[in-house]
Gaussian input, Z-matrix of N, CA and C with variables (Angstrom, degrees):
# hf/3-21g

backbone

0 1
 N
 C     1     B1
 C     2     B2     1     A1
 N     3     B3     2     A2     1     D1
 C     4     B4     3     A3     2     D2
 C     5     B5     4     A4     3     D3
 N     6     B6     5     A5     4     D4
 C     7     B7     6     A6     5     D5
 C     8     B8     7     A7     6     D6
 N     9     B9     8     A8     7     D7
 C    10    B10     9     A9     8     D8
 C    11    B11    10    A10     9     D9
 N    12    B12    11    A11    10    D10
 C    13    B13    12    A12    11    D11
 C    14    B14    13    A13    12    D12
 N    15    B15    14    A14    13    D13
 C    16    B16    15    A15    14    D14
 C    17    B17    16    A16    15    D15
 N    18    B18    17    A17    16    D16
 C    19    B19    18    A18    17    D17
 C    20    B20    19    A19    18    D18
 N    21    B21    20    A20    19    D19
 C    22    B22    21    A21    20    D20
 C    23    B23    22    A22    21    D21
 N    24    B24    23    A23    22    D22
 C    25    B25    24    A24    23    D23
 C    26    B26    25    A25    24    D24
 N    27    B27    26    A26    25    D25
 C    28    B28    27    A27    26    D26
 C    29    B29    28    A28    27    D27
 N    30    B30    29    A29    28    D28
 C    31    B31    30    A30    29    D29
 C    32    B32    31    A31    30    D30
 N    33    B33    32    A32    31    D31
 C    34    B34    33    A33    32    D32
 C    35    B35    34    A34    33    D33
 N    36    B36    35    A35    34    D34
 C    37    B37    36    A36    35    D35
 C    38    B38    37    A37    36    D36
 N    39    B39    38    A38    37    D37
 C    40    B40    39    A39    38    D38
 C    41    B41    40    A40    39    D39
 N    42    B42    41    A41    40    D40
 C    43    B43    42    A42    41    D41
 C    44    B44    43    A43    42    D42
 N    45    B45    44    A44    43    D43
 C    46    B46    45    A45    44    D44
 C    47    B47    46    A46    45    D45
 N    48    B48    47    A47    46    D46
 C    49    B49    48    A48    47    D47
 C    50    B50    49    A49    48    D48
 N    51    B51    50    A50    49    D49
 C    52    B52    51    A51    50    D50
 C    53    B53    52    A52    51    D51
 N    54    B54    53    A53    52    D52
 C    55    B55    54    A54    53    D53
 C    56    B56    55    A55    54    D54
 N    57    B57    56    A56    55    D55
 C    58    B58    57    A57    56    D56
 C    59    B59    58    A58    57    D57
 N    60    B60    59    A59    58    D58
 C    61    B61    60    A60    59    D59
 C    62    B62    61    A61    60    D60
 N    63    B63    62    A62    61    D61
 C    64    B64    63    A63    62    D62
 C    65    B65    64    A64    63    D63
 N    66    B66    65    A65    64    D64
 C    67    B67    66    A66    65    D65
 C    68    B68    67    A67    66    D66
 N    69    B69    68    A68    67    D67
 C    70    B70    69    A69    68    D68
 C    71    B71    70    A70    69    D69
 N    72    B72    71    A71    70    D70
 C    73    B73    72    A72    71    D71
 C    74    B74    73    A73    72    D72
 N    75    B75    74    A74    73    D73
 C    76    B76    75    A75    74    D74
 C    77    B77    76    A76    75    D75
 N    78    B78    77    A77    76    D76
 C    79    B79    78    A78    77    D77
 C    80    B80    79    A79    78    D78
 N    81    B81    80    A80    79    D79
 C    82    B82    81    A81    80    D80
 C    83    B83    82    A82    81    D81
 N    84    B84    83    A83    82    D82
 C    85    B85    84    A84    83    D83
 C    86    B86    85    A85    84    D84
 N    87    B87    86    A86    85    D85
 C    88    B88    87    A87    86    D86
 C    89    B89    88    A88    87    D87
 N    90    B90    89    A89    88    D88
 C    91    B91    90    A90    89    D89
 C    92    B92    91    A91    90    D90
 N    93    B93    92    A92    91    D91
 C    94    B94    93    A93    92    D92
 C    95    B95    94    A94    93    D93
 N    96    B96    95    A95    94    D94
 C    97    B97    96    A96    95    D95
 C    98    B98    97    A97    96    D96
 N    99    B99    98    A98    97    D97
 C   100   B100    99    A99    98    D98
 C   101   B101   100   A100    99    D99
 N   102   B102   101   A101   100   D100
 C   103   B103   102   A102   101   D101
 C   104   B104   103   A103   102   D102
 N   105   B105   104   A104   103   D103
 C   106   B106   105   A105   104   D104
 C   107   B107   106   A106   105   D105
 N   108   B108   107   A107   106   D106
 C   109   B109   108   A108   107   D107
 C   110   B110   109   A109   108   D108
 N   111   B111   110   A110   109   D109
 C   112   B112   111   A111   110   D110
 C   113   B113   112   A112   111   D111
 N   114   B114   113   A113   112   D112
 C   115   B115   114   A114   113   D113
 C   116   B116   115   A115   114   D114
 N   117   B117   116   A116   115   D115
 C   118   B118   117   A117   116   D116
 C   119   B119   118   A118   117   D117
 N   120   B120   119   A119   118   D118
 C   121   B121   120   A120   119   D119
 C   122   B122   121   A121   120   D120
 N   123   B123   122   A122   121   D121
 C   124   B124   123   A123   122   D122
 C   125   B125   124   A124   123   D123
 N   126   B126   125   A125   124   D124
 C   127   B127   126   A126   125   D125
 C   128   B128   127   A127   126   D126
 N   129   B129   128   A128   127   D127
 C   130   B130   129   A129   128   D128
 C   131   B131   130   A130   129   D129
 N   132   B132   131   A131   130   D130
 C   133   B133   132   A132   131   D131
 C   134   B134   133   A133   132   D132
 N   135   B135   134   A134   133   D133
 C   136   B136   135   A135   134   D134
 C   137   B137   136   A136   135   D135
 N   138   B138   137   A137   136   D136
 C   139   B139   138   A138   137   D137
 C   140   B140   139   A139   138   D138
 N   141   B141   140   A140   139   D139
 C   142   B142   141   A141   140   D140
 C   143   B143   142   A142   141   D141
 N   144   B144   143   A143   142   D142
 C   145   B145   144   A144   143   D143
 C   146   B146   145   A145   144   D144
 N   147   B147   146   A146   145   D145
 C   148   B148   147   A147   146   D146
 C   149   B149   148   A148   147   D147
 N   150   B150   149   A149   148   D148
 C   151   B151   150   A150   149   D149
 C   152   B152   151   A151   150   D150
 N   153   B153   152   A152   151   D151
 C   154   B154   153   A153   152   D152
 C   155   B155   154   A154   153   D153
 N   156   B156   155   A155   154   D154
 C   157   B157   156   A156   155   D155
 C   158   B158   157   A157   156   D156
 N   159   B159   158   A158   157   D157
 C   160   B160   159   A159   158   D158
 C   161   B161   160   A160   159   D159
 N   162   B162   161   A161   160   D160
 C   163   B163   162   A162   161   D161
 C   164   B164   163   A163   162   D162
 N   165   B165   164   A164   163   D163
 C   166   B166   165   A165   164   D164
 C   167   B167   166   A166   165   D165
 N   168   B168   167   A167   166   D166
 C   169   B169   168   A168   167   D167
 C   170   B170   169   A169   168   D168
 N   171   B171   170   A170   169   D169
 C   172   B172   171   A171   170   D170
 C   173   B173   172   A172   171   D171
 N   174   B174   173   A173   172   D172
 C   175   B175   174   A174   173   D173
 C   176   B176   175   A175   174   D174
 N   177   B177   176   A176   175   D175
 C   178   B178   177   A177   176   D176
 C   179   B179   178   A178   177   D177
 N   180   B180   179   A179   178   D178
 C   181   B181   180   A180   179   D179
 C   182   B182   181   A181   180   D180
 N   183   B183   182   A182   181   D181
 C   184   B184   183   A183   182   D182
 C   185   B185   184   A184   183   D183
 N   186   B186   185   A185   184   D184
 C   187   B187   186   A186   185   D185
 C   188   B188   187   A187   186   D186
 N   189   B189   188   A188   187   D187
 C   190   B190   189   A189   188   D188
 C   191   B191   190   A190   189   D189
 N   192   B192   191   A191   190   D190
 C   193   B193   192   A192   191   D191
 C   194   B194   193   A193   192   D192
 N   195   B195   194   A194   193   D193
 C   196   B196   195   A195   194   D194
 C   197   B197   196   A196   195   D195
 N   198   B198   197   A197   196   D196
 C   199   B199   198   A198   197   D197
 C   200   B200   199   A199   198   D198
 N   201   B201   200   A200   199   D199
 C   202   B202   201   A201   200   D200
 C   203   B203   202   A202   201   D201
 N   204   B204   203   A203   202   D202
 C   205   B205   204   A204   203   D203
 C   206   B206   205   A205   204   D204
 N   207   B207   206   A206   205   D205
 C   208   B208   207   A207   206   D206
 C   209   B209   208   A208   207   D207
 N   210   B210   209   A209   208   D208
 C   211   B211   210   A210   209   D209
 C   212   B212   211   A211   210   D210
 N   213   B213   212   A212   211   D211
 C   214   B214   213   A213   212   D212
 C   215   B215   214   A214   213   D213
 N   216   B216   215   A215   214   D214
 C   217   B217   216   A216   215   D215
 C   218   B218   217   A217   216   D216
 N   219   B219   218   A218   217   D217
 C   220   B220   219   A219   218   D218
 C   221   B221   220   A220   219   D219
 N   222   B222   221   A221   220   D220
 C   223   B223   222   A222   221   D221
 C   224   B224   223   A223   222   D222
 N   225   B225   224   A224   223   D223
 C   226   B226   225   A225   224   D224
 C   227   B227   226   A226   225   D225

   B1=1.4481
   B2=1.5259
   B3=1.5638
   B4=1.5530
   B5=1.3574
   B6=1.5999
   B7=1.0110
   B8=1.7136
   B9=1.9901
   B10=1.2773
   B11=1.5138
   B12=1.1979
   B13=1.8860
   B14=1.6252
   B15=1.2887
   B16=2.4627
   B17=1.1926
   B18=1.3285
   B19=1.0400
   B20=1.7190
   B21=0.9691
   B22=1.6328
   B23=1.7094
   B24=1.4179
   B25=1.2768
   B26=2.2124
   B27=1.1394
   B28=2.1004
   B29=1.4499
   B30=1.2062
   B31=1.6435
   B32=1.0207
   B33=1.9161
   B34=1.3160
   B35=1.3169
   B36=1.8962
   B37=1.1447
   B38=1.9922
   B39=1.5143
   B40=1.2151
   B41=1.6751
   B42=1.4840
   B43=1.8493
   B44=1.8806
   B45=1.7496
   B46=1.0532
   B47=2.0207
   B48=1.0941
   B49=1.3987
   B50=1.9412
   B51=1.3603
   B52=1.5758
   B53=0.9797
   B54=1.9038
   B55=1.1033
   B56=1.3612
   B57=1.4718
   B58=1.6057
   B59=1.0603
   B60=1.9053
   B61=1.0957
   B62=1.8478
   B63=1.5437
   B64=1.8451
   B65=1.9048
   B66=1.5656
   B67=1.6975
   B68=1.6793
   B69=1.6106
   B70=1.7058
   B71=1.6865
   B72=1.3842
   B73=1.3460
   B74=1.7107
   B75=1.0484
   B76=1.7549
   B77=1.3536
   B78=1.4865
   B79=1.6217
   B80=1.5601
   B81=1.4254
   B82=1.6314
   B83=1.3464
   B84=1.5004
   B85=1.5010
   B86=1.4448
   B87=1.6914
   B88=1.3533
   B89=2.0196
   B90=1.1758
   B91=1.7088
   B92=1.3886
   B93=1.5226
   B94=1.8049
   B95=1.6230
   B96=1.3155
   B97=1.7250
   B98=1.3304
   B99=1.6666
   B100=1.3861
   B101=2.0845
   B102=1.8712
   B103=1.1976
   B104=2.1809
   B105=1.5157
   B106=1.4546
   B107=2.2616
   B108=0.8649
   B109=1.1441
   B110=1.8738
   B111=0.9397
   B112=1.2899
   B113=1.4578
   B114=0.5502
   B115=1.6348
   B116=1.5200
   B117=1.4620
   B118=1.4485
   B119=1.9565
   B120=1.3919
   B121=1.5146
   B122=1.4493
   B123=1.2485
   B124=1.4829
   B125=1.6223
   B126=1.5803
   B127=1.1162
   B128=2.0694
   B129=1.9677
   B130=1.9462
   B131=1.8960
   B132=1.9079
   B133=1.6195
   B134=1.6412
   B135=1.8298
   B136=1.3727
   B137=1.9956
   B138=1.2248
   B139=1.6749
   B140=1.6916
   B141=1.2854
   B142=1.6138
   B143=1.5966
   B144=1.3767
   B145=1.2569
   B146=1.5227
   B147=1.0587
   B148=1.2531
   B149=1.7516
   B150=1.6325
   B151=1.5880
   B152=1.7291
   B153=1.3923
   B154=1.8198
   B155=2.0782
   B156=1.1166
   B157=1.7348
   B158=1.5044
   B159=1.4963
   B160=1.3701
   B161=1.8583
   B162=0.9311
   B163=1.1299
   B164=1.2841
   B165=1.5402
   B166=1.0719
   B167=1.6289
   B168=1.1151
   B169=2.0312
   B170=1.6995
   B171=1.0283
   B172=1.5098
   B173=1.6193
   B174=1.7281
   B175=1.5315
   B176=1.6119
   B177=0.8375
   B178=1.6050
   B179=2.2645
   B180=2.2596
   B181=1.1359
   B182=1.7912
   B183=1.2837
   B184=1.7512
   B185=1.6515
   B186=1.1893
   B187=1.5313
   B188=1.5926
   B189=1.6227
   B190=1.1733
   B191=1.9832
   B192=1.1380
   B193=1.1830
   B194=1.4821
   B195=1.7924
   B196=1.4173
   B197=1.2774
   B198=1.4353
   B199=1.4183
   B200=1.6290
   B201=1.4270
   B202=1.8514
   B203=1.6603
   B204=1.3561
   B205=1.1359
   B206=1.7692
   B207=0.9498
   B208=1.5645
   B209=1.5993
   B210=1.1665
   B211=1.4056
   B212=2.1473
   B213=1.0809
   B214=1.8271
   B215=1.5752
   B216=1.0509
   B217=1.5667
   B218=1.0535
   B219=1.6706
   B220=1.6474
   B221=1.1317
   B222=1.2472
   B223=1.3484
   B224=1.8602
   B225=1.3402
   B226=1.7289
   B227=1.1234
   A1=108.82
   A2=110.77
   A3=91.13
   A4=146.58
   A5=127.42
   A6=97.00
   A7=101.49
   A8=95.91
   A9=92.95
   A10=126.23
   A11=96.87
   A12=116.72
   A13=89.46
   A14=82.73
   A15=89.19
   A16=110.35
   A17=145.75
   A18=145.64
   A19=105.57
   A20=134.11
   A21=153.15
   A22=102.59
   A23=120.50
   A24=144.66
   A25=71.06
   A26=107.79
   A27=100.95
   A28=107.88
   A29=131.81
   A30=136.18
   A31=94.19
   A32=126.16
   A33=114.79
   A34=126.25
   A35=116.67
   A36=114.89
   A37=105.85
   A38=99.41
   A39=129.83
   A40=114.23
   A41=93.87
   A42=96.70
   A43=96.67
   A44=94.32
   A45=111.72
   A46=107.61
   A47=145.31
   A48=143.84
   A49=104.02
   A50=102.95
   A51=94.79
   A52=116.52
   A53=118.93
   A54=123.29
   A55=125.39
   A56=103.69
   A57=113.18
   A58=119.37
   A59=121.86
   A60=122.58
   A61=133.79
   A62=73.04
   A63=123.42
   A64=88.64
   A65=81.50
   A66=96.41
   A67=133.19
   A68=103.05
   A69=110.50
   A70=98.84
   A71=120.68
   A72=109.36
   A73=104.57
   A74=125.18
   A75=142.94
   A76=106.94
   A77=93.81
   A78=116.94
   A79=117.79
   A80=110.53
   A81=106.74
   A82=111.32
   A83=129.28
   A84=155.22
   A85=91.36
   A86=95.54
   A87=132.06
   A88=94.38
   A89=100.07
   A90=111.71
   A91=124.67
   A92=97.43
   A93=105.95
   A94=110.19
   A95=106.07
   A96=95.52
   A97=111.47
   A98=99.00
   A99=115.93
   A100=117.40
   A101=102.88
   A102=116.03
   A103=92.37
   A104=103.55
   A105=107.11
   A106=93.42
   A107=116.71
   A108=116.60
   A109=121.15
   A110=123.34
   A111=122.46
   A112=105.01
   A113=115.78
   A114=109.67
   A115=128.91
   A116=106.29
   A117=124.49
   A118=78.59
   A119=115.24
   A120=110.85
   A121=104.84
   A122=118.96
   A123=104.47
   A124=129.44
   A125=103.84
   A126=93.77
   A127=104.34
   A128=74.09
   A129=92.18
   A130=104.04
   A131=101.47
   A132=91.07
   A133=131.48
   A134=80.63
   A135=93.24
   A136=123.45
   A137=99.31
   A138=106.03
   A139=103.56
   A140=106.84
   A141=130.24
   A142=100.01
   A143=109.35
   A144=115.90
   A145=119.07
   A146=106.78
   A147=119.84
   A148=122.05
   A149=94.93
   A150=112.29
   A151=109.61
   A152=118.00
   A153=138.82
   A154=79.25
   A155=116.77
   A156=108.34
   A157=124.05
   A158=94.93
   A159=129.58
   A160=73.35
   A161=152.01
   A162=159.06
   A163=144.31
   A164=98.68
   A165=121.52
   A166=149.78
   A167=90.32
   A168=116.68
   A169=96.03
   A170=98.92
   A171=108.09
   A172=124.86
   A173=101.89
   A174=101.87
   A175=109.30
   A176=156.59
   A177=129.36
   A178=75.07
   A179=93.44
   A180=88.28
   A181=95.81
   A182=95.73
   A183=95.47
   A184=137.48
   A185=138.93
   A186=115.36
   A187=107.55
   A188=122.12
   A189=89.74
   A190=120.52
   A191=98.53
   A192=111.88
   A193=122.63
   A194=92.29
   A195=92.52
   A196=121.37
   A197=106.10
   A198=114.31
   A199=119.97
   A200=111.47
   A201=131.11
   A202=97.20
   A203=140.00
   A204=146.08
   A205=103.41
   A206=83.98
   A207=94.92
   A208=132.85
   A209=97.50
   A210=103.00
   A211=105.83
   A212=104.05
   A213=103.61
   A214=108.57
   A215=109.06
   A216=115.17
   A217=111.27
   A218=132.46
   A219=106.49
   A220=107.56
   A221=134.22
   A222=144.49
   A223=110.30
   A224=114.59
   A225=124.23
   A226=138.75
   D1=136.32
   D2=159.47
   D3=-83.53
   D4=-128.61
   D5=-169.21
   D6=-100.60
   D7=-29.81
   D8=-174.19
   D9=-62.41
   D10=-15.75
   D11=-176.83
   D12=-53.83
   D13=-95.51
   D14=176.59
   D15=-26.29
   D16=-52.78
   D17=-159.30
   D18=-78.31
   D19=-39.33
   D20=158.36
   D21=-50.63
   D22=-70.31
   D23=-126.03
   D24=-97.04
   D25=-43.60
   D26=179.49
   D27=-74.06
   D28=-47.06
   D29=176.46
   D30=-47.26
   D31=-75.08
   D32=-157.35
   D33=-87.71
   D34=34.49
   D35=174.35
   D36=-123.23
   D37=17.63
   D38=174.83
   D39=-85.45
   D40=-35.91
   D41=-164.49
   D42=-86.23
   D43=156.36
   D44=-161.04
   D45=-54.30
   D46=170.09
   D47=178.97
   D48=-47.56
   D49=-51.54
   D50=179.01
   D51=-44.57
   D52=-69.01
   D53=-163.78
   D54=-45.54
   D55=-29.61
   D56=-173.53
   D57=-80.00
   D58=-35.09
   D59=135.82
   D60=10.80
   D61=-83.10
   D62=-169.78
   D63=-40.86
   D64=-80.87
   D65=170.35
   D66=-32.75
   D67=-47.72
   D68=177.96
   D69=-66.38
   D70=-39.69
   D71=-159.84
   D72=-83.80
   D73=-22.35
   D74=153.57
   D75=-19.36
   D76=-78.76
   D77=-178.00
   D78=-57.16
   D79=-49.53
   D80=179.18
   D81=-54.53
   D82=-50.41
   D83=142.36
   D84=24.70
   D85=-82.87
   D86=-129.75
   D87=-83.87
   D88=-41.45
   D89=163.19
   D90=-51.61
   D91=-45.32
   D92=177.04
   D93=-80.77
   D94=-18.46
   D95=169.76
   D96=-58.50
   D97=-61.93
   D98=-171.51
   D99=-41.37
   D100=-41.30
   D101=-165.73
   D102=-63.74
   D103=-33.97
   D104=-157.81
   D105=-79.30
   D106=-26.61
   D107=151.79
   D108=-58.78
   D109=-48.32
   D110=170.72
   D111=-66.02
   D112=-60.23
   D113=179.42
   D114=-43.80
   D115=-30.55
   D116=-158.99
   D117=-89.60
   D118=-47.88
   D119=-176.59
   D120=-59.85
   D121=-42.01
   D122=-178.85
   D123=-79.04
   D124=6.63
   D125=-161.84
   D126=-109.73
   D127=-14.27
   D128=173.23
   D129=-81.17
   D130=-24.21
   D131=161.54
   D132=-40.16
   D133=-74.58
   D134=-167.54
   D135=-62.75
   D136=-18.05
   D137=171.53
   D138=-54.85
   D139=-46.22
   D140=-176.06
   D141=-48.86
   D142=-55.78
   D143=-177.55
   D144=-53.88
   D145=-58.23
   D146=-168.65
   D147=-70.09
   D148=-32.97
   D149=160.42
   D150=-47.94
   D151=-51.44
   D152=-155.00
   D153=-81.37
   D154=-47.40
   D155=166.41
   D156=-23.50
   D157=-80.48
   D158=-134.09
   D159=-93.25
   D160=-8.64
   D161=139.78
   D162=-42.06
   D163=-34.96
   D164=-147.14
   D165=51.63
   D166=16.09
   D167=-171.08
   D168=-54.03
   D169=-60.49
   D170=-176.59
   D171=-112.72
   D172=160.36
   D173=-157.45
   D174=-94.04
   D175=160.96
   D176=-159.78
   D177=-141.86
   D178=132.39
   D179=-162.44
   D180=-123.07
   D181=119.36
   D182=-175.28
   D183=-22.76
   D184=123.76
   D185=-153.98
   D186=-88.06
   D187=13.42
   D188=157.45
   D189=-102.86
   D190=3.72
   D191=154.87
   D192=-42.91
   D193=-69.02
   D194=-168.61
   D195=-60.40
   D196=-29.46
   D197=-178.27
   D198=-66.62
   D199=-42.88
   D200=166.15
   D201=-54.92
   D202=-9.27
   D203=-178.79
   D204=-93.48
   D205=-87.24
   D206=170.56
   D207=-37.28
   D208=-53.78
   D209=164.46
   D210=-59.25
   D211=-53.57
   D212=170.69
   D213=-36.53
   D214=-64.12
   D215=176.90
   D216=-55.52
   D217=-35.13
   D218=-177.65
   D219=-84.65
   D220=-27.55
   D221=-166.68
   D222=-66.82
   D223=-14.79
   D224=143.42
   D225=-28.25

């Protein structure tokens, strides 16, 4: 951890039960924005994907393939 982490993570285990509260629900907040941003990227991904489909851009490769692949490779 660094320092500012401890230094954050000791103040705000100082403030009274509300405040910290106040604080935990801040932070989750501030996480679920971030998560609703990820989402919005994955969701302009997968349109992407499916466009490069319906296109034909790309070859779409059966999954037990990929997996009879994969498993080959770990087995190295």
């Amino acid at each position: 951890m660094n320092n500012v982490y401890e230094e954050v993570a000791s103040a705000a285990l100082t403030l009274p039960p509300e405040d910290r509260a106040l604080l935990a629900d801040d932070l989750v907040a501030s996480l679920e924005a971030s998560q609703a941003e990820i989402d919005e990227a994955w969701r302009i991904e997968i349109e992407r994907r499916i466009k490069e489909i319906k296109e034909g851009k790309v070859q779409l490769i059966p999954g037990e393939q990929v997996m009879s692949e994969l498993r080959a490779q770990l087995k190295r």
